[in-house]
C-alpha positions as CSV (number, residue, x, y, z in Angstrom):
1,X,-5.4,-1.0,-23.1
2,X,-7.6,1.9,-22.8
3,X,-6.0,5.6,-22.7
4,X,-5.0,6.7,-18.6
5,X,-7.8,8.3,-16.9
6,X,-6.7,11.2,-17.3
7,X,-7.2,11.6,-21.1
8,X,-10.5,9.7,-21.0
9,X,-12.2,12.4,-18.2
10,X,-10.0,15.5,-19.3
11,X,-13.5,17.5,-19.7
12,X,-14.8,16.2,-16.2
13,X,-17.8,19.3,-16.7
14,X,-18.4,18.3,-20.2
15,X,-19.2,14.9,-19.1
16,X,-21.8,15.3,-16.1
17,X,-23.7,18.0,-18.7
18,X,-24.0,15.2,-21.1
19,X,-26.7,13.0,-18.7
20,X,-27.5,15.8,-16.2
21,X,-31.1,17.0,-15.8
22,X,-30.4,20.7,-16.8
23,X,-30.0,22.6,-20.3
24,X,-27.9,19.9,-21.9
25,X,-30.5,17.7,-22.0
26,X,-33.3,20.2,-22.9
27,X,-35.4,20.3,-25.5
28,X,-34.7,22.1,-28.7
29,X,-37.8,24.6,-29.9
30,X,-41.0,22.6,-30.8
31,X,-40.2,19.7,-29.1
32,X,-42.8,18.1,-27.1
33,X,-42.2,17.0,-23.8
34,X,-42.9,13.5,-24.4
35,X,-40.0,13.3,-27.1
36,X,-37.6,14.9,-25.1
37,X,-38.2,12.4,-22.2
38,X,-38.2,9.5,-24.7
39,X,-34.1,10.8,-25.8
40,X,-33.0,11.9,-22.1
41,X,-34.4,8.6,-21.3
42,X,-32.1,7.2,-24.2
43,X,-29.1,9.2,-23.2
44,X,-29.4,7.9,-19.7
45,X,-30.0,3.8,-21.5
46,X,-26.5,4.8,-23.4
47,X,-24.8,6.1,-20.5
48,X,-25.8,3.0,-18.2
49,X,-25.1,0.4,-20.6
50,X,-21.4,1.9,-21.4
51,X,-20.5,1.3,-18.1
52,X,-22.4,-1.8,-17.2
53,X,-21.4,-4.2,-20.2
54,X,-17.4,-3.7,-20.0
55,X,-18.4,-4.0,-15.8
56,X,-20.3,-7.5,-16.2
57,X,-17.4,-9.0,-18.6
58,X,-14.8,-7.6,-15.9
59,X,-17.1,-9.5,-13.3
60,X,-17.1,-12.7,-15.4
61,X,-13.8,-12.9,-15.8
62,X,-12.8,-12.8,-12.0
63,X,-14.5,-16.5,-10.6
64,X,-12.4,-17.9,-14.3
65,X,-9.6,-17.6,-12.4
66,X,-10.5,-20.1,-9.9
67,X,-12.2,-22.4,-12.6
68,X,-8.8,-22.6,-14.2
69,X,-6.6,-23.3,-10.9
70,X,-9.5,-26.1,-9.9
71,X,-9.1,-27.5,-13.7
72,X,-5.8,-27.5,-13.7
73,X,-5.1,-28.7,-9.9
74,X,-7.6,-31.4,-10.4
75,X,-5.5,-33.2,-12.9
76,X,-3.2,-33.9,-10.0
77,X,-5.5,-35.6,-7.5
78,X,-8.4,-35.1,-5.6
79,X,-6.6,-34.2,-1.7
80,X,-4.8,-31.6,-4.3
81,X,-8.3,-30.4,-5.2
82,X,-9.7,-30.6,-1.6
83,X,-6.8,-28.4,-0.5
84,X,-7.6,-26.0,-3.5
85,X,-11.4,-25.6,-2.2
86,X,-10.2,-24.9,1.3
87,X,-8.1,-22.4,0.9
88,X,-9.7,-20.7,-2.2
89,X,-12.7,-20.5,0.3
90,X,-10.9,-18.6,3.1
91,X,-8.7,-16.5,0.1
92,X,-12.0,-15.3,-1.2
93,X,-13.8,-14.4,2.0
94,X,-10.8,-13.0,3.3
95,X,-10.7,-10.7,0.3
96,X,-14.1,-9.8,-0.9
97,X,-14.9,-8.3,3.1
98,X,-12.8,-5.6,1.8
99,X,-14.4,-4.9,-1.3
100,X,-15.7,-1.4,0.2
101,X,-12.0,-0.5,-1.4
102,X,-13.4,-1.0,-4.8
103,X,-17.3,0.9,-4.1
104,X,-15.9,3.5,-1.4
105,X,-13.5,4.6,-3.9
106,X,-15.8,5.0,-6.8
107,X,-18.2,6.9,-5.0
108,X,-15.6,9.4,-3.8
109,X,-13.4,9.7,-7.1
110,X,-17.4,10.1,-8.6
111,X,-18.2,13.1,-6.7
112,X,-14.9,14.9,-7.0
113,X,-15.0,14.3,-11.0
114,X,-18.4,15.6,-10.8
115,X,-17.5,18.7,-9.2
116,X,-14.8,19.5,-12.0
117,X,-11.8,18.5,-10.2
118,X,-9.8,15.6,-11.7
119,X,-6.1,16.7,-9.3
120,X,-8.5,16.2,-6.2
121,X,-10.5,12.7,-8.1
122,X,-6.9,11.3,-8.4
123,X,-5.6,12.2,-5.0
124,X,-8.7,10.7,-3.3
125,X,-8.1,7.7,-5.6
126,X,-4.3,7.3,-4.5
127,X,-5.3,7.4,-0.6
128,X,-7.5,4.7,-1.6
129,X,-5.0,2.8,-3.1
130,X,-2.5,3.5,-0.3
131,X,-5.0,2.4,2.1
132,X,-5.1,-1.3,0.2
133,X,-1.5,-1.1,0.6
134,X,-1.9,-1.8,4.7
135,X,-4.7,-3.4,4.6
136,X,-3.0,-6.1,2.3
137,X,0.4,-6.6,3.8
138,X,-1.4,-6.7,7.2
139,X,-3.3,-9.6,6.1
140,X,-0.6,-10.8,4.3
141,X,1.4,-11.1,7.3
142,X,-1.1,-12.9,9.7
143,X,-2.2,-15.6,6.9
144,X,1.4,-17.0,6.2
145,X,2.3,-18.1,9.8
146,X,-1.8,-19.0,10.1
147,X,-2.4,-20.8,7.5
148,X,-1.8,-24.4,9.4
149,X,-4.8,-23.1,12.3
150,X,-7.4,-21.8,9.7
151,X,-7.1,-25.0,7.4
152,X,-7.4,-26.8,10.8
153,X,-10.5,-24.5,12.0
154,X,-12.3,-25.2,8.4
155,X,-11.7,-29.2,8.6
156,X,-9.5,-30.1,5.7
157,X,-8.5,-33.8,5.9
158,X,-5.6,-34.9,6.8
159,X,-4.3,-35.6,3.0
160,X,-6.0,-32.6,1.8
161,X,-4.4,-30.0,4.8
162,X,-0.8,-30.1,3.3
163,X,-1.9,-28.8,0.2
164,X,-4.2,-26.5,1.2
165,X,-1.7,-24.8,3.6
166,X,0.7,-24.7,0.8
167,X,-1.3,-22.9,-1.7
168,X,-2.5,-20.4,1.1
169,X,0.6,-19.3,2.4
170,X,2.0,-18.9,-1.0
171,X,-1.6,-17.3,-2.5
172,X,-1.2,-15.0,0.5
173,X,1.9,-13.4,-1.0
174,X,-0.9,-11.9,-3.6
175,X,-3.2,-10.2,-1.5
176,X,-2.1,-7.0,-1.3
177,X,-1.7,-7.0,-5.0
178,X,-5.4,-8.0,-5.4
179,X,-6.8,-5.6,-2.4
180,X,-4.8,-2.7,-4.7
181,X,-7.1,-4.2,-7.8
182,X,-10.0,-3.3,-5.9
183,X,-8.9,0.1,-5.0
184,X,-7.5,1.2,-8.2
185,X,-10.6,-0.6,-10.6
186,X,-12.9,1.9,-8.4
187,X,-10.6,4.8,-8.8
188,X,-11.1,4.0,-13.0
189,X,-15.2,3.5,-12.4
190,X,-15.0,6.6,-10.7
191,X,-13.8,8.2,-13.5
192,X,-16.5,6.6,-15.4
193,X,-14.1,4.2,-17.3
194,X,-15.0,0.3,-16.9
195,X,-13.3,-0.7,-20.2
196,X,-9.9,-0.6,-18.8
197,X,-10.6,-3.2,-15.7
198,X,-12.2,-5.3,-18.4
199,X,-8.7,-5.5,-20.5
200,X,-6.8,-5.8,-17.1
201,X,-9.2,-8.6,-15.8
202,X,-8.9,-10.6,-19.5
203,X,-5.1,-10.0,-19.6
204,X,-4.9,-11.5,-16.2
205,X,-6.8,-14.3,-16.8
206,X,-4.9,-15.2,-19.6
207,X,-1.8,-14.3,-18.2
208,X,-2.8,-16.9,-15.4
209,X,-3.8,-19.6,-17.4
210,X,-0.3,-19.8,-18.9
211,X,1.4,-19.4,-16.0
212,X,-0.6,-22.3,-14.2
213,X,0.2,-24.7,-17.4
214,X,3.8,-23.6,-17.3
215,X,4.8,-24.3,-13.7
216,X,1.7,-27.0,-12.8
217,X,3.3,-29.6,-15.7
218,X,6.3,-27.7,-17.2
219,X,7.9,-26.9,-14.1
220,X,6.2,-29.7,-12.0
221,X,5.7,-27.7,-9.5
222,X,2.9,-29.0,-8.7
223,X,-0.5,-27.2,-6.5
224,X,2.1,-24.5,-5.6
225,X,2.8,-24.1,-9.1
226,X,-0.7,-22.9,-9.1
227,X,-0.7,-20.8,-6.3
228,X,2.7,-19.0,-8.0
229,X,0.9,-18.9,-11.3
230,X,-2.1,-16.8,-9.9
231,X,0.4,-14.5,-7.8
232,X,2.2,-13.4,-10.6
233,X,-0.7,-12.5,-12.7
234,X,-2.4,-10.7,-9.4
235,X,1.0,-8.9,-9.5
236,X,0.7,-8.0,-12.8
237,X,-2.5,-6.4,-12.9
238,X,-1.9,-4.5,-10.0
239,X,1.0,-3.1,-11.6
240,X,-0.9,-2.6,-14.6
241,X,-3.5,-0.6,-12.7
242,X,-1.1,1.4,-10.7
243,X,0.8,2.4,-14.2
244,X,-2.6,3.8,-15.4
245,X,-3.5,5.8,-12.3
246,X,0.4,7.2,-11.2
247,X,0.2,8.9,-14.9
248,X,-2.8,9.9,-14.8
249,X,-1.8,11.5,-11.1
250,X,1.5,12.9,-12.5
251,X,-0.4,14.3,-15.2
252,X,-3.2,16.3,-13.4
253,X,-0.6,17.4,-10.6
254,X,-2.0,15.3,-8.2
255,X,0.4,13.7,-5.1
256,X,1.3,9.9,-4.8
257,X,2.5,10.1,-1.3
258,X,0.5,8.2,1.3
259,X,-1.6,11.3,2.7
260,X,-2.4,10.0,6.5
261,X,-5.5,12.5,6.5
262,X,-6.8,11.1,3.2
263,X,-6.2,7.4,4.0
264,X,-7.7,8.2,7.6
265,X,-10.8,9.4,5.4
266,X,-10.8,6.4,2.9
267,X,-11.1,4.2,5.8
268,X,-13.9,5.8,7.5
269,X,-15.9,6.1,4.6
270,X,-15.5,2.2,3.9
271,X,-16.2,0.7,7.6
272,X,-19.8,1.0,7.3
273,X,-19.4,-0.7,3.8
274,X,-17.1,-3.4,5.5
275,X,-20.2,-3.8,8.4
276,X,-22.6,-4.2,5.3
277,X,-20.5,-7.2,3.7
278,X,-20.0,-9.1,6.8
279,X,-23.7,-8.6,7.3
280,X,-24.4,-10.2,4.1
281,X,-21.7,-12.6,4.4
282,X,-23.2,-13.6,7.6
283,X,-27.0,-14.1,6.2
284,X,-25.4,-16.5,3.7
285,X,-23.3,-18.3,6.0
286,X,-26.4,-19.2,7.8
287,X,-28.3,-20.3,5.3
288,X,-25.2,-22.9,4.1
289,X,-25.3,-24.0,7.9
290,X,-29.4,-24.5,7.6
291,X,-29.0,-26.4,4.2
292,X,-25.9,-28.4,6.1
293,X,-29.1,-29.2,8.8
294,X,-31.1,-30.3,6.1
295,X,-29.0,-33.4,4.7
296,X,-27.1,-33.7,1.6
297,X,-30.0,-33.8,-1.1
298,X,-30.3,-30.0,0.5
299,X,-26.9,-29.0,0.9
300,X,-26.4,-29.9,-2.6
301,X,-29.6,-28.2,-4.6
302,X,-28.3,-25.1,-1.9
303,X,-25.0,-25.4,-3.5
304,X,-26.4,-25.2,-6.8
305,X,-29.2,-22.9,-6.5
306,X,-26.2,-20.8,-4.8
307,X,-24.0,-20.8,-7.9
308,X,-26.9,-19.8,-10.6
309,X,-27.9,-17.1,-8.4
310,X,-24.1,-15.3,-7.8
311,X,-24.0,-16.0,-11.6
312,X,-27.1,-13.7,-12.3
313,X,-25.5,-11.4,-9.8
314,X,-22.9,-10.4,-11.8
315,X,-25.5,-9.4,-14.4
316,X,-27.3,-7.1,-12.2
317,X,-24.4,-5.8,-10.3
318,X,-22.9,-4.6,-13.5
319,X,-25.8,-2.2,-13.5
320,X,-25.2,-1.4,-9.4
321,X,-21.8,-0.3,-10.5
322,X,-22.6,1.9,-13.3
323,X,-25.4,3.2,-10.2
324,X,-22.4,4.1,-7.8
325,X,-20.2,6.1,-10.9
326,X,-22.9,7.8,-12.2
327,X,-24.8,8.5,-9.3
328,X,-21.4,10.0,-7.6
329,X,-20.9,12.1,-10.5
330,X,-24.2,13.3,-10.8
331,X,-24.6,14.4,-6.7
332,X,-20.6,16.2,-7.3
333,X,-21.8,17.8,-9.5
334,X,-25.0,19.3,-8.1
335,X,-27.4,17.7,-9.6
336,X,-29.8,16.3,-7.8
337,X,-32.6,16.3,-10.4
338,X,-30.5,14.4,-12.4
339,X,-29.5,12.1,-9.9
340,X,-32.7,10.7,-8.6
341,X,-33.9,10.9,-12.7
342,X,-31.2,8.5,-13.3
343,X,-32.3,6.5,-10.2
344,X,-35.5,5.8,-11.5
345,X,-34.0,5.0,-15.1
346,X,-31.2,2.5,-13.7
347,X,-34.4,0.6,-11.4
348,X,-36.2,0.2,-14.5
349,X,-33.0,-1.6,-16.4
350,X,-32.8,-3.6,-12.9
351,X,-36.5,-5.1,-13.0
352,X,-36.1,-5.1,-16.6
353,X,-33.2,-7.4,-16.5
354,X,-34.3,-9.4,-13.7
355,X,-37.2,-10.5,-15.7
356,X,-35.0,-11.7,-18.4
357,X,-32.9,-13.2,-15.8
358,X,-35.6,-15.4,-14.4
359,X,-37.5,-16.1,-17.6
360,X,-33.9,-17.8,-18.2
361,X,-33.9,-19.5,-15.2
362,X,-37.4,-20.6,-15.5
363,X,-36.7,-22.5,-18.8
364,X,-33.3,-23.5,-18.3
365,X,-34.0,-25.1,-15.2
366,X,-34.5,-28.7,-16.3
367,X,-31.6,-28.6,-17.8
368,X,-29.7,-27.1,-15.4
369,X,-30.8,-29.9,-13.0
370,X,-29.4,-32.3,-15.0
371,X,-26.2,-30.4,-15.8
372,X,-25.2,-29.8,-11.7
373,X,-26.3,-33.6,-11.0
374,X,-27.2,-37.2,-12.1
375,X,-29.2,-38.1,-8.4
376,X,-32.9,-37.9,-9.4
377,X,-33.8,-36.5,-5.5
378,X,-31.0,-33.5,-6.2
379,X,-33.1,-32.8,-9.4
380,X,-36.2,-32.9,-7.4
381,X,-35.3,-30.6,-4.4
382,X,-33.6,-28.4,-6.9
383,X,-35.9,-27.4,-9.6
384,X,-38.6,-25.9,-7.1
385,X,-35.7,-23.9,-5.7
386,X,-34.3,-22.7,-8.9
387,X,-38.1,-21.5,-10.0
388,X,-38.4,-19.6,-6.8
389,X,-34.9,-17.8,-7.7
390,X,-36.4,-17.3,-11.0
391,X,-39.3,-15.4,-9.6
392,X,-37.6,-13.7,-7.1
393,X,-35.2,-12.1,-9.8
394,X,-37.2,-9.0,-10.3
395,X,-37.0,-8.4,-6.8
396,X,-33.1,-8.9,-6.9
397,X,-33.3,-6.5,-9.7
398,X,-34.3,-3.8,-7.6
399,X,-32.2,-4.4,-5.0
400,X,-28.7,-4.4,-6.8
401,X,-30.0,-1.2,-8.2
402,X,-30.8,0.5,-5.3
403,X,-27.9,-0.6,-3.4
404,X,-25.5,1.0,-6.3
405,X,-27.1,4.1,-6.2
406,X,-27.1,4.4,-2.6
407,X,-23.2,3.3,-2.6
408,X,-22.6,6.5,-5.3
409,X,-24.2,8.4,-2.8
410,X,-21.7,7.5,-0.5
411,X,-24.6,6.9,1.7
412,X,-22.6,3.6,3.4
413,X,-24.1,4.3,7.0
414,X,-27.6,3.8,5.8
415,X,-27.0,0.9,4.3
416,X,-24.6,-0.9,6.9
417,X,-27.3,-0.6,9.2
418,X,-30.0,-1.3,6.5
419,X,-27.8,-4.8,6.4
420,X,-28.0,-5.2,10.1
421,X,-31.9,-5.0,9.8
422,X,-32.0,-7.9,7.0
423,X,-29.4,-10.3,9.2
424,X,-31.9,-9.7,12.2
425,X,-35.0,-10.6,10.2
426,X,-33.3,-13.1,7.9
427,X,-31.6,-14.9,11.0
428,X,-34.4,-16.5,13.2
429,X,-36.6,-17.4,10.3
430,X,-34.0,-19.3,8.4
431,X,-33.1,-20.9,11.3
432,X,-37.3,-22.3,12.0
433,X,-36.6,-23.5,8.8
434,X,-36.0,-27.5,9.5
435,X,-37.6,-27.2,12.6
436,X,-40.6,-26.4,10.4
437,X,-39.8,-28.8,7.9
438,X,-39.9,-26.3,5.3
439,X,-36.6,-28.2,3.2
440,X,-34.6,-26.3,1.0
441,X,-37.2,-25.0,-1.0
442,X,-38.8,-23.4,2.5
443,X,-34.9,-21.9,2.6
444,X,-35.0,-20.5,-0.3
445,X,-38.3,-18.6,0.1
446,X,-36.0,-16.8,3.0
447,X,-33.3,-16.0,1.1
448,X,-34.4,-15.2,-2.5
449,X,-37.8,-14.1,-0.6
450,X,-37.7,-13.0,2.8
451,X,-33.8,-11.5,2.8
452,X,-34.2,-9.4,-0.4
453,X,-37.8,-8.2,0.0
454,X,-36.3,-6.7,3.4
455,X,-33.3,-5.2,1.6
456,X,-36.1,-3.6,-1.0
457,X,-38.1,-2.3,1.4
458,X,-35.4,-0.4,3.5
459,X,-33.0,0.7,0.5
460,X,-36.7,1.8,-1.1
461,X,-37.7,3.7,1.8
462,X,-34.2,5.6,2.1
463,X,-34.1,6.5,-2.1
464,X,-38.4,8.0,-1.5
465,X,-36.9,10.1,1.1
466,X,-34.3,11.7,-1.0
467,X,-32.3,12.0,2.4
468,X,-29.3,10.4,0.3
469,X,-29.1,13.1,-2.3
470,X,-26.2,14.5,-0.6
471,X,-24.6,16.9,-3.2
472,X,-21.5,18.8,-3.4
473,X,-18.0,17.0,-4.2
474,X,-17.3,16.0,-0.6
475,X,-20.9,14.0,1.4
476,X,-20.7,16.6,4.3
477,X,-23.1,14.0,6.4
């Protein structure tokens, strides 16, 4: 495992001068402006891509976990499966609306490392964890005894319900351990370190395929089996995590009690974030609900076309998240020049790797048909819909990027109501959608279209302003 954050940002000033647009990245005498822009320009590619690659495998590795617990649980029967996708769907969406804990954090511990203080980066980084704490055992506590409704509410069948409530209410006993992931792996990004939630996310996932083989079919225990299996490695990362940050704390001098001012402040910088992710989370919810409309043949290329497009997500929100560290550094540490110069670089890697992305999509996609499905009418509605994500990828590109560096700004009120602008435009024209009798493909050109040329235009016209250069290692507004 990597050093404690501590020792990897003891020089906090030494680092922001490194990538900063003042004399560290000047030109030496007689060199022409052009090759000095060509190496800041490379010092900014090495910067990005030492945070983004370690991000993207940590992002990879989370959705493995599921993938093993649906192998695994499928061996026993397909109501143990069914229960699996119930509850794995309301354990996910009841966890990722809190992942402002992960991007509020960053952005804050960014700006305080920025501005040369590591004590106040860590303390800021602790509230955040405390605040996970709460929000954790609070949810914790109200999925146990509801576990039979919600299973209920999303229409599990009657053989698949028992299972489903089983591996809920014992899968519950993990969330606060995976809402302190969140916290803590933005506390590390904020420090500009993503190699250490990559070890922690490929020691869990080990840890949890072993554990699932162990008590699944040498304990027999079963689908709870499962459910205890992922728990325990949940628990172990967390305490992995909280290992790294409490010495890094003790070491800079920096308070581990919960601090009700600071965990008053973590959670007011994160609601706007937390009104952006329901936003989104609503935009996709209705377009599952249009595809449902549309018949199976729809609701299954949607399914599909839904899957390769969260999978190039990961891709470009590796970049987004190397946006919100270095972004939050750069603004803590007054440098604004450098901020929106590194803005400009990061959109560049964004429609850069969106065109790879959908060149890949593009030629993959006959196979990819064929992988997902055997029905020739699948294959039919779905390869027009994965060519449109492929052109739209560009666009997704920018997007990703733009929202990173806008979350490193800490700029979260901008874009919760930026969100609320794309659900009110998304909304009535997905829903005209069959009455059109556009199909899937027609549902697509809203989502991968309509929804992110919308979130373009309004994160584009914020980052022209320069209203979100906020600098200084506390955003005053």
């Amino acid at each position: 495992m990597s050093p404690p954050p501590a020792d990897r940002t003891a020089h906090p000033g030494e680092t922001a001068g490194r990538t900063t647009g003042g004399n560290a990245v000047g030109a030496p005498g007689g060199a022409s402006p052009r090759a000095t822009r060509r190496r800041v320009a490379r010092r900014y590619d090495r910067e990005i891509l030492a945070l983004a690659l370690p991000a993207f495998g940590a992002l990879v590795a989370e959705p493995l976990f599921l993938m093993v617990d649906s192998a695994m649980v499928g061996h026993l029967g397909t109501d143990r499966l069914a229960g699996l996708g119930v509850s794995a769907a309301l354990l996910t969406t009841g966890v990722n609306i809190f992942v402002f804990l992960a991007y509020a954090t960053t952005a804050a511990v960014a700006r305080r490392l920025g501005a040369g203080d590591l004590p106040a980066a860590l303390r800021q980084g602790v509230d955040g964890i405390w605040l996970a704490l709460f929000i954790g055992l609070a949810v914790a506590a109200a999925l146990i005894p509801g576990a039979p409704l919600l299973v209920d509410l999303i229409g599990a069948s009657t053989e698949a319900a028992p299972h489903a409530v089983t591996y809920l209410r014992i899968s519950a006993l993990g969330i606060p351990a995976m809402l302190i992931v969140l916290a803590a792996t933005g506390v590390l990004r904020g420090l500009q370190d993503t190699r250490t939630p990559l070890y922690v996310a490929i020691g869990g996932f080990t840890a949890n395929a072993a554990l699932n083989a162990l008590l699944i079919y040498g304990a027999g225990m079963d689908i709870a089996g499962s459910a205890w299996g992922t728990v325990i490695a949940q628990v172990g990362m967390a305490a992995v995590y909280l290992t790294v940050v409490v010495r890094g704390a003790r070491r800079h001098g920096a308070p581990l009690r919960p601090d009700a001012a600071g965990i008053r402040a973590c959670a007011r910088a994160g609601t706007p974030l937390l009104i952006r992710t329901l936003s989104l989370r609503a935009v996709l919810l209705i377009a599952t609900a249009v595809a449902a409309r549309l018949g199976d043949v729809s609701v299954a290329s949607h399914q599909v076309a839904l899957t390769i497009w969260t999978l190039t997500a990961f891709a470009l929100d590796a970049i987004a998240i190397a946006g919100q560290a270095i972004i939050g550094r750069l603004l803590g540490a007054d440098d604004a020049a450098g901020a929106r110069a590194m803005c400009g670089r990061m959109v560049r890697w964004g429609i850069g790797s969106g065109v790879v992305l959908g060149a890949l999509i593009a030629i993959g996609s006959p196979l990819i048909v064929r992988v997902f499905s055997p029905d020739p009418e699948v294959h039919g509605a779905l390869l027009p819909v994965l060519l449109i994500v492929a052109v739209t990828q560009p666009i997704a590109g920018v997007v990703f990027v733009l929202d990173g560096v806008l979350m490193g700004a800490g700029d979260g009120t901008y874009l919760a109501g930026a969100m609320l602008v794309t659900l009110v435009v998304f909304a009535p024209a997905a829903l005209l959608v069959p009455m059109l009798g556009w199909g899937v493909a027609g549902l697509w050109w809203m989502v991968a279209g309509l929804m992110m040329v919308t979130r373009m235009v309004t994160l584009g016209l914020r980052v022209r302003t320069g209203r979100w250069m906020v600098t200084g290692a506390v955003r005053a507004r």
